[in-house]
C-alpha positions in Angstrom: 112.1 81.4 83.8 112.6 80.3 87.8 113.2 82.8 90.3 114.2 82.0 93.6 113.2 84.3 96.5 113.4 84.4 100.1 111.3 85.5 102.6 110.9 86.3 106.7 108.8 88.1 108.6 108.8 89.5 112.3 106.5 90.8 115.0 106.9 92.6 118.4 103.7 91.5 120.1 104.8 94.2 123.2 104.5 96.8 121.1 102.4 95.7 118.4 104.6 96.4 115.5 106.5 94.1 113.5 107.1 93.4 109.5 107.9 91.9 106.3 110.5 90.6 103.6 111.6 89.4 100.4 114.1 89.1 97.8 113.4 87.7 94.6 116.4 86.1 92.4 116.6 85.0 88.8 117.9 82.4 87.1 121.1 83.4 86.9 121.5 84.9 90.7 120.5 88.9 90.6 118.1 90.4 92.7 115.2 91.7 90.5 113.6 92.6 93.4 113.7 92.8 97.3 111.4 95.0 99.5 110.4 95.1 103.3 106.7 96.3 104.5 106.3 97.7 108.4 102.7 95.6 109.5 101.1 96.0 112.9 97.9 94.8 114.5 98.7 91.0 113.4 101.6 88.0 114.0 104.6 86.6 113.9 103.0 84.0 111.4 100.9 86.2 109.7 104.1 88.6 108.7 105.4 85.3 107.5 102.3 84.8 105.3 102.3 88.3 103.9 105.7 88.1 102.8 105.5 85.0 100.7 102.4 86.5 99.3 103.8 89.7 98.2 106.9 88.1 96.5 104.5 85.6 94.2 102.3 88.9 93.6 105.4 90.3 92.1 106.2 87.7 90.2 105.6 87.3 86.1 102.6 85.5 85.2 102.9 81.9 84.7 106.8 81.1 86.2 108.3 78.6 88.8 109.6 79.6 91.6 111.2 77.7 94.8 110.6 80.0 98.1 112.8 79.2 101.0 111.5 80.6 104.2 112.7 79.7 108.0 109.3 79.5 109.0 108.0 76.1 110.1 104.2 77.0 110.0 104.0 78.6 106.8 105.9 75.7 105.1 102.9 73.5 106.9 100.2 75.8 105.4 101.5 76.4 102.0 102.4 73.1 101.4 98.7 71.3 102.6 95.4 71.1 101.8 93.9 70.8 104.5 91.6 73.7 105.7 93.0 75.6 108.3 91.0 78.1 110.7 93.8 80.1 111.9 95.0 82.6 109.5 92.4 81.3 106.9 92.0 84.5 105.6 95.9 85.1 104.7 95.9 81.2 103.7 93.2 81.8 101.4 94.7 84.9 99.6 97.8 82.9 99.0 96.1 80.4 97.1 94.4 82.8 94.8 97.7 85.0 94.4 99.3 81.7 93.2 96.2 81.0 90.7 96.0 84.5 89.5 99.5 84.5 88.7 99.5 80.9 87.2 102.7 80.3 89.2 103.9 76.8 90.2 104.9 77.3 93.4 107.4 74.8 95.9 107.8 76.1 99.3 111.2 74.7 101.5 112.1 75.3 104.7 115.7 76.6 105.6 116.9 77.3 109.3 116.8 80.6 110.2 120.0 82.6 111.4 122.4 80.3 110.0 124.1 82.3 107.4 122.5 82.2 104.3 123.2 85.3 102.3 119.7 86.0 101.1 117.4 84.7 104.6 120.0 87.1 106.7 119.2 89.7 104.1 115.3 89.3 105.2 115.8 89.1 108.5 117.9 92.6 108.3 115.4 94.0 106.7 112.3 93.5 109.6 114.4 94.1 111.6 115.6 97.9 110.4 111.3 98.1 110.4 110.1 96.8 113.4 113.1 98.9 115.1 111.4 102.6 113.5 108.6 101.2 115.1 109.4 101.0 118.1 109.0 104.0 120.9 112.6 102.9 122.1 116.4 102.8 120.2 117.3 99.1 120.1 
């Protein structure tokens, strides 16, 4: 079986509050899952991170999926390597999540805000959560 899933994350450095996303699709198109996670104390990158790493932790052991993901840096990261110090810890966890669950894993960049169904989806979804957050009505 490959799933498809998307994923975007968001942070409000002002207010320290920010958070995550992801829908998972199968084969033939349907959501088996989507979810959204409020996060603070952390980044606009690391949000990124975390949701890629909570869609491959719900994944079934030993699949293939294809994550699409408008962020630049985590499609760097993923995709190398090379040791990075920034974020290590996050970048770390994703490599074990991916080797615990046996997945083989290809991560693509899409442009953000440009009308994909699934990538607005994410983005809708931080957004609701970082706007609960916040000690102001957007």
């Amino acid at each position: 079986m490959k799933y498809t899933i998307y994923t975007d994350g968001g942070y409000y450095l002002r207010y320290d509050v920010g958070a995550f996303a992801y829908v998972i699709l199968d084969e033939e198109g349907k959501v088996v899952a989507c979810s959204s996670s409020k996060i603070q104390n952390e980044t606009s990158n690391r949000a990124e991170l975390l949701a890629i790493i909570y869609a491959i932790a719900q994944l079934p052991i030993g699949v293939d999926a294809i994550i699409y993901t408008d962020s630049r840096y985590c499609t760097l990261v993923c995709n190398s390597t090379k040791q990075y110090t920034l974020n290590a810890d996050l970048i770390e966890l994703y490599h074990n999540v991916v080797n615990a669950q046996r997945a083989n894993i290809t991560i693509k960049k899409i442009k953000g805000h440009s009308g994909n169904k699934w990538n607005e989806k994410c983005d809708e979804m931080c957004t609701r959560n970082i706007n609960e957050q916040l000690p102001f009505k957007r």
